[in-house]
C-alpha positions, 0 to 999 in steps of 0.5 A: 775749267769751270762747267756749266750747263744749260737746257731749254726750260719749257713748261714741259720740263724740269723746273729752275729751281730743281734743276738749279739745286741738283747742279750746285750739289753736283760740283757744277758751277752754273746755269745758263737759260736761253730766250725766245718771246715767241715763235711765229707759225709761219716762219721762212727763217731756217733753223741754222743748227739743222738747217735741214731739219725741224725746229724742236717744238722747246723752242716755242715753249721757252720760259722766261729766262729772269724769272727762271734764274730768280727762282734758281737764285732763291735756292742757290748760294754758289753757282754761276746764273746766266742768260745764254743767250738773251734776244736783246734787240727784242727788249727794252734796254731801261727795262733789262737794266733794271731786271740785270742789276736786280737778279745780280743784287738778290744773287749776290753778284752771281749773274752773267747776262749772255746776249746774242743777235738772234737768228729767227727773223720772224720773231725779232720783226714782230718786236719791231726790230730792223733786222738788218741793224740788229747789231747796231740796235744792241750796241746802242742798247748797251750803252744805255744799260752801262749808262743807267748802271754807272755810279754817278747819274749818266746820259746817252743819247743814240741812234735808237736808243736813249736815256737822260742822266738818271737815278737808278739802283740797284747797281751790278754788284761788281760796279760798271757792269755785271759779267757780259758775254756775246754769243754767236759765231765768229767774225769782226762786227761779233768781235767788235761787240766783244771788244768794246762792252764785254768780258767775253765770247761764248762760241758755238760751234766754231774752230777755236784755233782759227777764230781765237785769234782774230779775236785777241788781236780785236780785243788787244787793239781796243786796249784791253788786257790779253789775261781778262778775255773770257771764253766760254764754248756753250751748248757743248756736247762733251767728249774727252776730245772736245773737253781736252782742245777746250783747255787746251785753246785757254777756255776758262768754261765750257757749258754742256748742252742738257736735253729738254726733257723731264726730271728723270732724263735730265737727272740721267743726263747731269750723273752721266756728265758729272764724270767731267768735273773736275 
C-alpha cells in the first residue's frame, strides 16, 4: 500500500513546501490538503467528527489547497499531490478546471483532485449553494470540468452549470481527467458520484467490509472494471490493526492524519509514522 499523509495547513503551521519535502525524503508517497473558504461565527451545523466537542480553531485558518500543493510541486518531483478534500459546490466549476489541469501540468501529472459535499452548511450557504442539492450541483460541476478537459472542444448544458464547446488547455496530463476521488461516508447517492466520474473513494471512518461491497456492486453495474476501483482510507490514525485490515480489504493507499501544529510536532509526528512504510 502506498502512504500518505495530510494535515490541516493554516498559517500557524508547517508550510507546504517544507512539509512537502520532508515527506519525499522520508519514503512517503503523497500529500493531501483539505479546504475551507471560511467558517461562519455563528454556526448551527454540528462538527460531525466530535459532535459533541468544539471545532479546532485550524479549521477557520485553512490555506488554500492549490496554492499550497503548487508551492509543494515546485520542490517536489515524486509524491503524489492532492486535495482531500476540495468543497466543490463552493467553486466555480470553469475556474477549478483551469487551477486542476494547471497543478497537474506544472507537477507533472502528479495531482489527484479529492472532492467532498462538505458538512458546514453555514459556509456552503454563504457560497450561495442549495444545500439540499449540493450532490446534484457537484455532478453537474463534473460534467462541465470533463467537458472543458476532453481533447476535442465539448458542450454541456445543465441544471446548474454549463459550458459552450471551448478551447481550454492545458489538459490533465494523463488525458480525460486527472485522478478523481469522493470523499465521504458510505451510501448510494456517494456511490453513484464514485461510479460515474471517479477512480475511487476515499472513506473516513467507516467498516470497509460491510461498505466495499455495496460499492463494487455500484461500480461494476456502471460497467466499469472491478481491478480499476481505488481505495484510499484518509485521515487514518494508524495502528498495526488498522493498517493490517486496510490491506486486507485491497486498499491501495491509506493517508495517516498529522496534526496541525508547528514544524517540530509535525517533524515528531512524520519520524514516529515512518515505521509503516514499507
Amino acid at each position: 500500500m502506498r502512504i500518505s499523509a495530510t494535515l490541516m495547513v493554516t498559517d500557524e503551521t508547517i508550510a507546504p513546501a517544507r512539509l512537502a519535502r520532508e515527506l519525499e525524503e522520508r519514503g512517503f508517497d503523497g500529500l493531501y490538503l483539505p479546504e475551507h473558504t471560511h467558517i461562519p461565527v455563528e454556526r448551527a451545523t454540528p462538527f460531525p467528527y466530535v459532535p459533541d466537542g468544539d471545532l479546532p480553531t485550524g479549521y477557520g485558518r485553512t490555506l488554500d489547497p492549490f496554492v499550497g500543493l503548487a508551492q509543494a510541486a515546485a520542490v517536489t518531483s515524486r509524491i503524489s499531490l492532492g486535495t482531500g478534500v476540495l468543497l466543490l459546490a463552493q467553486h466555480d466549476p470553469i475556474t477549478v478546471a483551469k487551477q486542476v489541469a494547471t497543478l497537474d501540468h506544472l507537477s507533472g501529472g502528479r495531482f489527484t483532485l479529492g472532492i467532498g459535499f462538505g458538512w458546514n452548511k453555514e459556509e456552503a450557504v454563504d457560497h450561495g449553494v442549495d444545500w439540499a442539492r449540493r450532490r446534484e450541483v457537484v455532478l453537474d460541476q463534473m460534467r462541465v470540468m470533463r467537458a472543458l478537459w476532453a481533447a476535442e472542444p465539448t458542450s454541456y448544458e445543465g441544471e446548474f452549470h454549463s459550458v459552450s464547446a471551448s478551447f481550454a488547455f492545458p489538459k490533465p496530463v494523463r488525458g480525460t481527467s486527472p485522478r478523481t476521488l469522493v470523499g465521504g461516508g458510505a451510501g448510494p447517492k456517494l456511490f453513484a458520484h464514485v461510479a460515474e466520474y471517479a477512480d475511487g473513494w476515499m472513506p473516513i471512518g467507516v467498516d470497509l467490509k460491510q461498505a466495499l461491497p455495496e460499492l463494487r456492486a455500484v461500480w461494476e453495474e456502471a460497467g466499469r472494471s472491478s481491478d480499476e476501483l481505488e481505495v484510499m482510507p484518509y485521515s487514518v490514525q494508524p495502528t498495526p490493526e488498522k493498517m493490517a485490515h486496510y490491506e486486507e480489504v485491497g486498499a491501495q493507499e491509506v493517508v495517516f492524519m498529522l496534526p496541525s501544529a508547528d514544524e517540530d510536532q509535525v517533524l515528531r509526528a512524520l519520524d514516529d509514522l515512518a515505521r509503516y512504510l514499507p
